[in-house]
C-alpha positions in Angstrom: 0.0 0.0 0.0 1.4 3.6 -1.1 2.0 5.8 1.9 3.2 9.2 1.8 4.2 11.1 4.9 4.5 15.0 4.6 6.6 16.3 7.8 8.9 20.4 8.2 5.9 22.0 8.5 5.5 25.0 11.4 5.1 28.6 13.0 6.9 31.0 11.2 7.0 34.6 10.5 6.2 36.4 7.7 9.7 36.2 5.3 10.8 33.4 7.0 12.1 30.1 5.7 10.7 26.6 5.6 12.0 23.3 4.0 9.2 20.2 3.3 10.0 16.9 3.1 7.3 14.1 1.6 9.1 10.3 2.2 6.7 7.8 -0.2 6.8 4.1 0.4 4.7 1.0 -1.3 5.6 1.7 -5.0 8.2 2.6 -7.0 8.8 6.7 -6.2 11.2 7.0 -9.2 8.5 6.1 -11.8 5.9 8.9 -11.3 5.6 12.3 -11.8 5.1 14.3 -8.2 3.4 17.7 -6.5 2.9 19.8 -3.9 -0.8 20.8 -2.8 -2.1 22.6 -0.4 -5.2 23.2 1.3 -5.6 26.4 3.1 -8.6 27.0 6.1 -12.1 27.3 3.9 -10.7 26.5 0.7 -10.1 23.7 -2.0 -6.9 22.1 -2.1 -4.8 23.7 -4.8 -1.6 23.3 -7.2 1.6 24.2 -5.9 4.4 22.8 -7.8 5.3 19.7 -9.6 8.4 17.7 -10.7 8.7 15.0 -13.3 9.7 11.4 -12.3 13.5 12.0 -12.8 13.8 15.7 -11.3 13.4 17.5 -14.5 10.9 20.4 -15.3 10.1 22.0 -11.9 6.6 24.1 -12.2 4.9 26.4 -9.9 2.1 27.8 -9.3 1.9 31.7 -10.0 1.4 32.6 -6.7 4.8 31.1 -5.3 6.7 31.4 -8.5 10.6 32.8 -7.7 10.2 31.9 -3.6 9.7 28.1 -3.6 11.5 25.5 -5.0 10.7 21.8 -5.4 12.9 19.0 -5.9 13.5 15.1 -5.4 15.9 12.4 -4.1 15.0 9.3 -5.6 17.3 7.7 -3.9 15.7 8.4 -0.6 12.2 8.2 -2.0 11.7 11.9 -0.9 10.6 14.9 -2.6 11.5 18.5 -1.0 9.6 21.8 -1.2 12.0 24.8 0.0 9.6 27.8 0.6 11.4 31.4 1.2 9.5 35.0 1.8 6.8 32.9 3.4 3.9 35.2 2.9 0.7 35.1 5.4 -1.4 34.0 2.3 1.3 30.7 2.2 -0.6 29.3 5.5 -1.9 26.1 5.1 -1.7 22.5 5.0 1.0 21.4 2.2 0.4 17.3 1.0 2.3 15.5 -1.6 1.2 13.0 -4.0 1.3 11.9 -7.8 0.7 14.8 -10.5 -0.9 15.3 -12.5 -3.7 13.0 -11.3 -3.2 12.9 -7.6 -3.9 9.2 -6.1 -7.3 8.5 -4.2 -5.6 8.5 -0.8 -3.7 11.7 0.6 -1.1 11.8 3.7 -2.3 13.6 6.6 -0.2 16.8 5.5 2.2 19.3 7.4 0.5 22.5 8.7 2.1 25.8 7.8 1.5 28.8 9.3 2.7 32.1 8.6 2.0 35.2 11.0 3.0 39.0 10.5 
């Protein structure tokens, strides 16, 4: 069974630094294609940035374009989101999972929240 575990998430203030970290297990992490969501209080779940299965063509949405930056170890069977000049619009919950058609079942996500 595919698990994916989302985990850096936390308090910080507004221009501040964070670093994600998603670990998959059950399938092969190397074959598939990978995102960041993110789900923030009241809303849907939305597209934050994607990588292809071997690290190539890193995409963002427009709204974090230039402060985040994704990439992948598939050696470790992790992908990574760097997020810089947090903004208080960043807070959410951030989840990984396939892209561009996420699986049925999501991790529990890592809470970020950004204060001024």
């Amino acid at each position: 069974q595919v698990q994916l575990v989302e985990s850096g998430g936390g308090l910080v203030q507004a221009g501040g630094s964070l670093r994600l970290s998603c670990v998959a297990s059950g399938r092969t992490f190397s074959n598939y294609d990978m995102a960041w969501y993110r789900q923030a209080p009241g809303k849907e779940r939305e597209f934050v940035a994607s990588i292809r299965y071997n690290g190539a063509r890193p995409d963002y949405a427009d709204s974090v374009k230039g402060r985040f930056t994704i990439s992948r170890d598939n050696g470790k069977n992790t992908m990574y989101l760097q997020m810089n000049s947090l903004k208080l619009e960043d807070t959410a919950i951030y989840f990984c999972n396939e892209h561009p058609r996420p699986m049925g079942s999501w991790g529990q996500g890592t809470q970020v929240t950004v204060s001024a």
